[in-house]
Backbone as ProteinMPNN parsed JSONL, in Angstrom:
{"seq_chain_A": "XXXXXXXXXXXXXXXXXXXXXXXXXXXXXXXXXXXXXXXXXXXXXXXXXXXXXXXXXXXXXXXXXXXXXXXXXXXXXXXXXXXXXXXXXXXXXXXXX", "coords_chain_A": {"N_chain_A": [[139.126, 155.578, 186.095], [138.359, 154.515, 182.825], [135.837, 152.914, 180.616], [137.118, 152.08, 177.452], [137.27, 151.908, 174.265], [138.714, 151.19, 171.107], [139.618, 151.527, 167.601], [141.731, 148.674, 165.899], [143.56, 147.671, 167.336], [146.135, 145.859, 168.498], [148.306, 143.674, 169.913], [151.039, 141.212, 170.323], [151.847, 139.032, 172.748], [152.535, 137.556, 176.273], [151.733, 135.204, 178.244], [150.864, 135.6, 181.714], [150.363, 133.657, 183.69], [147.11, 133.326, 184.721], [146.696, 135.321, 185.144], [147.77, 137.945, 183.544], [148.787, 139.952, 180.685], [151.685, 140.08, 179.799], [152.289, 142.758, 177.836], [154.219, 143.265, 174.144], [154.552, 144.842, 172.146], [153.206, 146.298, 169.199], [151.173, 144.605, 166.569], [151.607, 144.715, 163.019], [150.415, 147.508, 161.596], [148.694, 148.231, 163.489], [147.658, 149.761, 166.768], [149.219, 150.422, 170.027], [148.362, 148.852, 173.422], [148.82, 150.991, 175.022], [148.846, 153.121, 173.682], [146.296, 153.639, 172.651], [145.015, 153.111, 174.72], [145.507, 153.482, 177.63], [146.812, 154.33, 180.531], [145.475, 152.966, 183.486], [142.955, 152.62, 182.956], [139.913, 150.515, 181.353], [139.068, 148.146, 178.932], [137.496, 146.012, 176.463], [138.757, 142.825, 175.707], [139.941, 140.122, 173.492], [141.716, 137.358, 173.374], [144.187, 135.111, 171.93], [145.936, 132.323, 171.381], [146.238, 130.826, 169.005], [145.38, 128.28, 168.861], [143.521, 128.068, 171.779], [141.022, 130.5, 173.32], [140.028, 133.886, 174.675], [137.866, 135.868, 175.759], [137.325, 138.928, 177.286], [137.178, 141.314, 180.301], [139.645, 143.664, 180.176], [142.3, 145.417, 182.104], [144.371, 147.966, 181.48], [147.853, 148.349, 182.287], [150.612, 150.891, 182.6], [153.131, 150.35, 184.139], [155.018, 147.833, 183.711], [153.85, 147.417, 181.257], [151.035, 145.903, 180.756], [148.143, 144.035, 180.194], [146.276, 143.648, 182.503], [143.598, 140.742, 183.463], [141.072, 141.603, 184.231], [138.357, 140.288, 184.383], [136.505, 137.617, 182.689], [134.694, 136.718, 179.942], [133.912, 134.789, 177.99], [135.494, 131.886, 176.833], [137.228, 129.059, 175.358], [137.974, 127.637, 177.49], [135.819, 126.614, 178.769], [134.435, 129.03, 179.654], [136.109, 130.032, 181.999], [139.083, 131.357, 182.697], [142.17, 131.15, 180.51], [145.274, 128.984, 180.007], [147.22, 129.891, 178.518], [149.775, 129.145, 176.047], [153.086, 129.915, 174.542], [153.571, 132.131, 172.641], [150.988, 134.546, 172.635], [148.098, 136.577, 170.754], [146.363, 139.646, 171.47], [143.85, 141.536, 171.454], [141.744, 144.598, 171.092], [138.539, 144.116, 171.839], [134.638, 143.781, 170.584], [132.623, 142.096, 172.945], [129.954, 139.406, 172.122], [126.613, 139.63, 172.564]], "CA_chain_A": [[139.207, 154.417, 185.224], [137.238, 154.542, 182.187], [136.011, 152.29, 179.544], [137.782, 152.534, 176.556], [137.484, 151.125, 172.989], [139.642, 151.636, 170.233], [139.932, 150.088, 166.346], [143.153, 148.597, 165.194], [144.397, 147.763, 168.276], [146.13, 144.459, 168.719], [149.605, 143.289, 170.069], [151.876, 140.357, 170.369], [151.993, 138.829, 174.193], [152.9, 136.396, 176.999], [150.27, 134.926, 179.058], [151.446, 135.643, 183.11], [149.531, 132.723, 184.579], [145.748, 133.429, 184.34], [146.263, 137.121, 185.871], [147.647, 139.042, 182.96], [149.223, 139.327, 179.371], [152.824, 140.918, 179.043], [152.455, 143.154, 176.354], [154.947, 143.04, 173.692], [153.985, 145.5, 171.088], [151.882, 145.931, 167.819], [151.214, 143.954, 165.547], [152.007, 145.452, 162.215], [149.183, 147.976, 161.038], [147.919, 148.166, 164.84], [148.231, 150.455, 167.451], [149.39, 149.48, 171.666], [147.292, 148.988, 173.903], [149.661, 152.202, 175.563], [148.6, 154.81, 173.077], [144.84, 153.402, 172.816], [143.845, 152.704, 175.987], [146.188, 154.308, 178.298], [146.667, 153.682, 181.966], [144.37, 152.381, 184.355], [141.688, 152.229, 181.451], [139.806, 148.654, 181.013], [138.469, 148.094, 177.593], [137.48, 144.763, 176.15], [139.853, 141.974, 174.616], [140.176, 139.026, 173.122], [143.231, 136.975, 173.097], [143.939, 133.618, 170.84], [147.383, 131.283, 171.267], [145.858, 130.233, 167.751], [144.031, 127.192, 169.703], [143.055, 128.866, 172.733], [140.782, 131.719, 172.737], [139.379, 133.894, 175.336], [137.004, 137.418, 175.496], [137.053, 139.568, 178.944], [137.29, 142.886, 179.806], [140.889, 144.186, 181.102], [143.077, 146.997, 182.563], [145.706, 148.291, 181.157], [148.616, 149.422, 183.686], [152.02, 151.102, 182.205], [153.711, 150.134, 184.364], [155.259, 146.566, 183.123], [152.874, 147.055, 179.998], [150.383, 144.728, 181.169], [146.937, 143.776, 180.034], [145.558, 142.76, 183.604], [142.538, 139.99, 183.092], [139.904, 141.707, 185.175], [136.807, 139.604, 184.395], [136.567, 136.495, 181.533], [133.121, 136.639, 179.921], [133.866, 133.89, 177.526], [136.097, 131.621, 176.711], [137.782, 127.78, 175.029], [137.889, 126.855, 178.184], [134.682, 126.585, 179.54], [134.414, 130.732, 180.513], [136.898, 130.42, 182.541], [140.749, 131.558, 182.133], [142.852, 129.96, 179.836], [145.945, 129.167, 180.581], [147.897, 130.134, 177.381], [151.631, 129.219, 175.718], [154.043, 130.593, 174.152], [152.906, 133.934, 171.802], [149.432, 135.2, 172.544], [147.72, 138.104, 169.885], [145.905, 140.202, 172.063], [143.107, 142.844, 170.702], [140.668, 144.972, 171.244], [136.998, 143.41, 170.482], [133.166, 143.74, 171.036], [131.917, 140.947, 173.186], [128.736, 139.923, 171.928], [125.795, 139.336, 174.432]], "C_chain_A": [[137.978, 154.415, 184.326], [137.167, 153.268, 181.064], [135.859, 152.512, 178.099], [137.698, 151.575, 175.245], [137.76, 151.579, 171.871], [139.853, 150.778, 168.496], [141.327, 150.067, 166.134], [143.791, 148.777, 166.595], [144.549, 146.57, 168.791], [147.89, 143.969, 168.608], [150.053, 141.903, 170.404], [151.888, 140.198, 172.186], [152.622, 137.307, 174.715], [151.94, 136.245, 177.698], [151.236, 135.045, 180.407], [150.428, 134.626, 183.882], [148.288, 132.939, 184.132], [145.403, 134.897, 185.182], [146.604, 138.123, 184.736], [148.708, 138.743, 181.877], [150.125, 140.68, 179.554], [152.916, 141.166, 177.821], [153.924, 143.476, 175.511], [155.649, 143.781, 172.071], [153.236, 145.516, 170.003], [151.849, 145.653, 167.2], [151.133, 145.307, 164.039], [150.647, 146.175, 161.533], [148.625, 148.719, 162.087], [148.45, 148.741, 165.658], [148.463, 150.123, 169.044], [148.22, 149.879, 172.144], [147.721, 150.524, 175.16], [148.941, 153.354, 174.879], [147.313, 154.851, 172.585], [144.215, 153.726, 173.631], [144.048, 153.629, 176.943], [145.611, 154.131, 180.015], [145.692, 153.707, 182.846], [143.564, 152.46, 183.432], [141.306, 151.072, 181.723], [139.09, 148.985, 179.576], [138.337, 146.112, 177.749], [138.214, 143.896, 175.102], [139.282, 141.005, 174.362], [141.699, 138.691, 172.454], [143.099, 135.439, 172.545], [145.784, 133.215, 170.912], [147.3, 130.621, 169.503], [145.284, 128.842, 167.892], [142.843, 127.206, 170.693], [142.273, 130.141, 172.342], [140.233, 132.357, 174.212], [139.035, 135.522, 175.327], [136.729, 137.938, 176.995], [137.149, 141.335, 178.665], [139.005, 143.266, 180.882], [141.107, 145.357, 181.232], [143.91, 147.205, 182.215], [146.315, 149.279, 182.196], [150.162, 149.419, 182.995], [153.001, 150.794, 182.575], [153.863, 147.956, 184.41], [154.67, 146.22, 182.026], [151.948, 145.829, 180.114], [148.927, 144.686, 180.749], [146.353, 142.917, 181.502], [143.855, 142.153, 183.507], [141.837, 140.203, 184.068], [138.401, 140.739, 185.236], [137.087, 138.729, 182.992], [135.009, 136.532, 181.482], [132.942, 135.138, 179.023], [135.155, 132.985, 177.328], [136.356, 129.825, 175.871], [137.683, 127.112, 176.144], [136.424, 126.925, 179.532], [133.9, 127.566, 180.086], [135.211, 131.015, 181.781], [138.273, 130.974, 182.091], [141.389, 130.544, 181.714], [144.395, 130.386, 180.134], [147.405, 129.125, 179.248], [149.325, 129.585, 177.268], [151.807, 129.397, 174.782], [153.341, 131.849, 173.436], [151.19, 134.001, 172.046], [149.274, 136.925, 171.17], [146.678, 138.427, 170.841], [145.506, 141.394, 171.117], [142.344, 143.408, 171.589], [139.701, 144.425, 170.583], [136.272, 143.958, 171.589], [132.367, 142.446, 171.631], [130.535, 140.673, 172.682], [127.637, 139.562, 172.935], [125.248, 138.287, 174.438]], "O_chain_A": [[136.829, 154.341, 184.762], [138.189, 152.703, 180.673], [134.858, 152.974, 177.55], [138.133, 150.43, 175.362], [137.033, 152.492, 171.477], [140.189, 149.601, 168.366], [142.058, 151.057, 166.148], [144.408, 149.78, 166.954], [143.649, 146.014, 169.421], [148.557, 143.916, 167.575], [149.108, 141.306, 170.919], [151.935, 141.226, 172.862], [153.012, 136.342, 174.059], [151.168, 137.194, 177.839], [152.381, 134.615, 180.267], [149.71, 135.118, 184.752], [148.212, 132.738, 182.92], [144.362, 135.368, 185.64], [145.93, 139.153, 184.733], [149.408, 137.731, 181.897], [149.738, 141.848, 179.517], [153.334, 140.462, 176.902], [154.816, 143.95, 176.214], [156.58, 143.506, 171.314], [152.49, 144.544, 169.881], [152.604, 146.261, 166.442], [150.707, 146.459, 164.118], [149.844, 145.438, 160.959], [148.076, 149.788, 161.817], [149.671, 148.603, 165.728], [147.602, 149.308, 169.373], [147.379, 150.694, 171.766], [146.904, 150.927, 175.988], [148.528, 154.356, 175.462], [146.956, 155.909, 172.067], [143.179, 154.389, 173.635], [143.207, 154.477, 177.242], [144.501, 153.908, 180.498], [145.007, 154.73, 182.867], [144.263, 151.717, 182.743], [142.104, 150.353, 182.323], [138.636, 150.095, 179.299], [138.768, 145.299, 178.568], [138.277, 144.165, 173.902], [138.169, 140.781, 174.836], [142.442, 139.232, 171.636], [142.107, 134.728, 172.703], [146.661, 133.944, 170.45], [148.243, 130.051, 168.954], [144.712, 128.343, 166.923], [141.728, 126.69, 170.618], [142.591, 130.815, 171.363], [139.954, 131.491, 175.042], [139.867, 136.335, 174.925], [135.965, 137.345, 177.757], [137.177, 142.13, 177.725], [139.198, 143.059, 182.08], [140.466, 146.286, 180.74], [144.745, 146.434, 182.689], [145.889, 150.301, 182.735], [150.83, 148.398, 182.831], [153.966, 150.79, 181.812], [153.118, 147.118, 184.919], [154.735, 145.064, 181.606], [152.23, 144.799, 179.501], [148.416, 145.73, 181.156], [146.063, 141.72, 181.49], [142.935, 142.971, 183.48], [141.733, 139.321, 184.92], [137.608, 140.677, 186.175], [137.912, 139.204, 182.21], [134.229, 136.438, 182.429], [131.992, 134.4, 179.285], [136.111, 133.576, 177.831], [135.249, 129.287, 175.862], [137.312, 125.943, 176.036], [136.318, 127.211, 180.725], [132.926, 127.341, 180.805], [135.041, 132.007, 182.49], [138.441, 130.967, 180.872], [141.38, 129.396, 182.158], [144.801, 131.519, 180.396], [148.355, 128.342, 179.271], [150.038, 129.55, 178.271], [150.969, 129.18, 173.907], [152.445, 132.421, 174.056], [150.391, 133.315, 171.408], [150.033, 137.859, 170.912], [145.97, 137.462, 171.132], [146.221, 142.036, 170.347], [142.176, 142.947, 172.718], [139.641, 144.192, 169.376], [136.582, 144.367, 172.708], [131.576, 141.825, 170.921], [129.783, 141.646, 172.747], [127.917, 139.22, 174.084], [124.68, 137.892, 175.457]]}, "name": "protein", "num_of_chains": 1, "seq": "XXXXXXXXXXXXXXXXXXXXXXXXXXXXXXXXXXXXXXXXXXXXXXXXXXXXXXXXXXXXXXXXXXXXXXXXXXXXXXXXXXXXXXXXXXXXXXXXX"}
């Protein structure tokens, strides 16, 4: 498992509770987090409901296309997990420190 960071990489999602974001594919321009990151990988995201926002570092696992929310460094809701609805955009970003 390595960590992985990639530009132009940012898809369409579902939030799965506060464990992980069903990916959904790429936004137009942008490449998956499948042919970026590639399995078991973690890299760092940020995801936005367009109210909600939140910056961690995840895993990507192929199987079910999943962005699993390993660690939340920041976040809207206090630095903890947010608990998203309906469409999430999910990227790759640079947390800053």
């Amino acid at each position: 498992m390595a960590l992985i960071l990639k530009d132009r990489v940012q898809e369409t999602a579902t939030a799965n509770t506060t464990v992980s974001f069903s990916l959904a594919g790429a936004s137009t321009g942008y490449q998956t987090f499948s042919a970026a990151i590639g399995n078991t990988n973690t890299t760092y995201y940020g995801a936005s409901d367009g109210t909600n926002w939140e910056v961690g570092i995840g895993t990507y696992a192929t199987t079910g296309n999943l962005l699993n929310r390993t660690t939340i460094l920041s976040s809207s809701n206090a630095g903890s997990a947010v608990t998203f609805s309906g469409t999430v955009t999910v990227f790759v970003d640079y947390p800053s420190g």
